[in-house]
Structure formats: structure tokens, C-alpha cells
C-alpha positions in Angstrom: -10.4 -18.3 11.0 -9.5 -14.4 11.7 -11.8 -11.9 13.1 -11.8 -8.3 12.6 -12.4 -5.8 15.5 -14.5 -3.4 14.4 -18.4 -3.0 14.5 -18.1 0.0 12.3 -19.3 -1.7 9.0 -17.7 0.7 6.6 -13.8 0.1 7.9 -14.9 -3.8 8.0 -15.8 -3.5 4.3 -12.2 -2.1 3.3 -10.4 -4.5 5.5 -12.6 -7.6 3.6 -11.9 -6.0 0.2 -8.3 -7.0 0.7 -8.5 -9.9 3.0 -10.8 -11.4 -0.9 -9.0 -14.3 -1.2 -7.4 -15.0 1.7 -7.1 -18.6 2.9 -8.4 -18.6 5.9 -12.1 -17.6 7.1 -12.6 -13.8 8.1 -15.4 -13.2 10.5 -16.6 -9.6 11.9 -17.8 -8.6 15.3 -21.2 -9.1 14.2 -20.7 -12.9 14.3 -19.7 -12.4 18.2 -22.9 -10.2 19.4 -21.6 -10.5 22.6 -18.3 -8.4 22.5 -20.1 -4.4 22.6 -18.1 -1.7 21.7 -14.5 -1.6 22.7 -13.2 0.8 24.6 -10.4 2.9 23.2 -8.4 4.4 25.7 -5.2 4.4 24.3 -3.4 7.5 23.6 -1.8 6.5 20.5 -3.4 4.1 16.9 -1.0 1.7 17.6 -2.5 1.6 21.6 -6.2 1.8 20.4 -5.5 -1.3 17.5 -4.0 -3.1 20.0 -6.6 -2.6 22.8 -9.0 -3.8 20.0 -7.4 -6.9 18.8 -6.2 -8.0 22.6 -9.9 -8.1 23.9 -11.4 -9.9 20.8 -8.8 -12.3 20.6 -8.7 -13.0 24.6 -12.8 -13.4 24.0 -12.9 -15.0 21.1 -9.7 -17.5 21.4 -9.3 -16.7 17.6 -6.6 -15.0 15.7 -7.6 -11.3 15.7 -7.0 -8.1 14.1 -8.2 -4.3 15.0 -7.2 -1.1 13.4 -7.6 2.4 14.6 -7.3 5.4 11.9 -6.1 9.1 12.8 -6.7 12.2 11.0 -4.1 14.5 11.4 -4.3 18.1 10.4 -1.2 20.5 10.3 -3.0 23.3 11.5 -4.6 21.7 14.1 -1.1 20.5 15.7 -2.2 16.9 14.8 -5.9 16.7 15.9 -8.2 15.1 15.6 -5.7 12.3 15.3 -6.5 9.0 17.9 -9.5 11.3 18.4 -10.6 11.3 14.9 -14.2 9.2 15.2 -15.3 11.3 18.2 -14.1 14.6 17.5 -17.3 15.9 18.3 -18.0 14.2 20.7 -19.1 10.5 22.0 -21.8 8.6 20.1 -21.3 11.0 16.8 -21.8 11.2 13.3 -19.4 11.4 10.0 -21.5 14.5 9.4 -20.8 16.2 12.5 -17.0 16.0 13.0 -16.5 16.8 9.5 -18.9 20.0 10.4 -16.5 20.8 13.1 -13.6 20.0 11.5 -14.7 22.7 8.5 -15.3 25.2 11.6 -12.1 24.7 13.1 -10.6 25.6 9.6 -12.2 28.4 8.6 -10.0 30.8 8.7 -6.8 29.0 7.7 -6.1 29.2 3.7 -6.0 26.1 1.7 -2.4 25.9 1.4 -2.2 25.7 5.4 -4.7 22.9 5.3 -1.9 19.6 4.6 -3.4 16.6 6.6 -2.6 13.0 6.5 -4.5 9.9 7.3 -2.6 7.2 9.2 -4.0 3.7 10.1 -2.5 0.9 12.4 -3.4 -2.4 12.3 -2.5 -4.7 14.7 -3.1 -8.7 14.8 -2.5 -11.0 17.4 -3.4 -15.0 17.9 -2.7 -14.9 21.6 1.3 -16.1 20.8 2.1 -13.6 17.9 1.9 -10.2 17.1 2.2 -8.4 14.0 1.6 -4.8 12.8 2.1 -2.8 9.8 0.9 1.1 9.3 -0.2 3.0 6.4 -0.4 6.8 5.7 -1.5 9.0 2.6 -1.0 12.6 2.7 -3.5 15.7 1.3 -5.5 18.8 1.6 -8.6 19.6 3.7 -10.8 21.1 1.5 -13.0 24.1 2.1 -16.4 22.2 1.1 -17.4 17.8 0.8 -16.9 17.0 -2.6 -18.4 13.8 -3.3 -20.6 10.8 -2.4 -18.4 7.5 -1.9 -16.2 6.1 1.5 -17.3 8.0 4.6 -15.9 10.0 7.5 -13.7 13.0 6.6 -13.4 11.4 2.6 -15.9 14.0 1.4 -13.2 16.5 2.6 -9.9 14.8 2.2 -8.3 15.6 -1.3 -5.1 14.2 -2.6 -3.2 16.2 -5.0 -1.8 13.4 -7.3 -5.2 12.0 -8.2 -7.0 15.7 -8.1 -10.0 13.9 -6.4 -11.4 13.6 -2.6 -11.1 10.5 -1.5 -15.3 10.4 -1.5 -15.0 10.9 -5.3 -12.9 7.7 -5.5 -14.7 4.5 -6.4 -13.9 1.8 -3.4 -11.4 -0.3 -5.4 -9.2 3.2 -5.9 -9.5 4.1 -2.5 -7.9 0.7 -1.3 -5.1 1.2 -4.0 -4.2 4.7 -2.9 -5.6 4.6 1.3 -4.1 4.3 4.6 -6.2 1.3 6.0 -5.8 -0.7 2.3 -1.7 0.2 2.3 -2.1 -1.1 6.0 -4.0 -4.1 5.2 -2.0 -5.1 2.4 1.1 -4.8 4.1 0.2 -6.8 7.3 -1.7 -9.5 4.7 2.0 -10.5 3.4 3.1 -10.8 7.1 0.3 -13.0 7.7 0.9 -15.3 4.8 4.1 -15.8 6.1 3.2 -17.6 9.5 -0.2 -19.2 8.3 0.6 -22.6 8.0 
């Protein structure tokens, strides 16, 4: 059995697509209603995954896994980055840091608007560690374009595919994302020392 750190449903459902046919059992925080939110003090994704995966796994005596997922904007020196899921603040929606990511950008023209999204994952069975990372660069657009993934997808286009990554269905998102590059590439690790 492996657990995944998160209580944020949408990142568990990205992890799970990729974890499909893995052999051993993947559980979620919501099978452990006793481990709250985790506190994510780190400074960096590596700090924040491994915070994550730490706790459950010291709770849990299971083999655990947490990611934490940065948006970095060029104009922005890097920000939101480790602060992406409350960069406006705590207890926040999508809706609202992508508002105030728009606002912070408003003035800068699109060719100044490069980002990239990096993820971390980080697993740990109370012996090993393993981690693997996962980055796709674009464009902050000047409007959301489309319906699918959530966060800053609706605003988050990648040139090579001329699509947000909200107009991607989920399967192309986990080909081309940060967090399904991540996962993949930690999955192989894992394989490797599951007996």
C-alpha cells in the first residue's frame, strides 16, 4: 500500500491516473480523516513535498508520497512559485489567484509573460527516499481559455500544442504536465525497490 499526501482532490486524481496499474494499493488522505491539512512551511517544493510525505508516513507507518507544484512567472522574479496555492492568500480559491495573478500582469506584454510549472514529488517508506521533478514551460495568457484541469490551467498556454492547459483533455495533460512527468518518473524508481 502507498498513500498520497494530498487532500486536494484534483492533484490526487492526476497522481492516480498514472499510479492505474500499479501493483500495490494507492490510498488518499481521505482514507486517514485524521491527518488535517499539512502545514507547508518549507521554502522550497522539494521542502513542502517532503514535509508532506514525512508526516503522513510517520502517521500512517505506510509508504508515502507528497508533491508540491510551483508556478513560476518570469516577470514576477519567480512568484508565485512555493507560494502558488495561496497566492492570494490563506484558505483561497483557483479563481482568485488566477484573478491576481492577471492583475499582477497587466501591464506586461505577452511576450514578457514566459512561466513554467515545476512539481516535486517526494516518497518515503520511513527507510527510503526517492524523488523525481517535472517542469513544462509556457505563456501566461491575457484571458482563461478553457474549461478542463484547474488552478492557473485556464491561463497557462504552451506554445507547442497552441492550447491552455484547461483546453487539454486529462489524459493530454498527464502526457505533456509537470506533476504526470513527475509521477512517471518517480513510478519507474518505485518499481525498482517494490519487491
Amino acid at each position: 500500500m502507498i498513500v498520497i499526501a494530498t487532500h486536494n482532490r484534483d492533484k490526487e486524481k492526476e497522481l492516480r491516473a498514472v499510479l492505474r496499474d500499479f501493483p500495490l494499493e494507492v490510498k488518499s488522505l481521505d482514507h486517514f480523516p485524521e491527518i488535517g491539512d499539512i502545514e507547508e512551511t518549507g521554502l522550497t517544493l522539494m521542502e513542502n513535498a517532503k514535509i508532506k510525505a514525512e508526516t503522513v508516513q510517520k502517521i500512517t507507518q505506510l509508504p508515502s508520497l507528497g508533491d508540491d507544484t510551483g508556478l513560476e512567472v518570469d516577470a514576477l522574479n519567480g512568484a508565485p512559485g512555493v507560494y502558488s496555492s495561496r497566492f492570494a492568500g490563506e484558505d483561497v480559491t483557483y479563481e482568485k489567484n488566477v484573478k491576481k495573478l492577471l492583475y499582477k500582469l497587466v501591464s506586461v506584454p505577452i511576450e514578457k509573460r514566459t512561466a513554467r510549472f515545476r512539481t516535486v514529488i517526494y516518497y518515503t517508506d520511513g527507510k527510503r527516499e526517492l524523488y523525481s521533478e517535472g517542469e513544462i514551460k509556457g505563456i501566461i495568457t491575457e484571458k482563461q481559455i478553457g474549461k478542463n484541469g484547474f488552478g492557473y490551467d485556464p491561463v497557462f498556454y504552451i506554445p507547442e500544442v497552441k492550447k491552455t492547459m484547461a483546453e487539454l483533455s486529462p489524459e493530454e495533460k498527464n502526457k505533456l504536465s509537470h506533476r504526470g512527468q513527475a509521477m512517471r518518473k518517480l513510478r519507474k524508481l518505485l518499481l525498482d525497490i517494490i519487491p
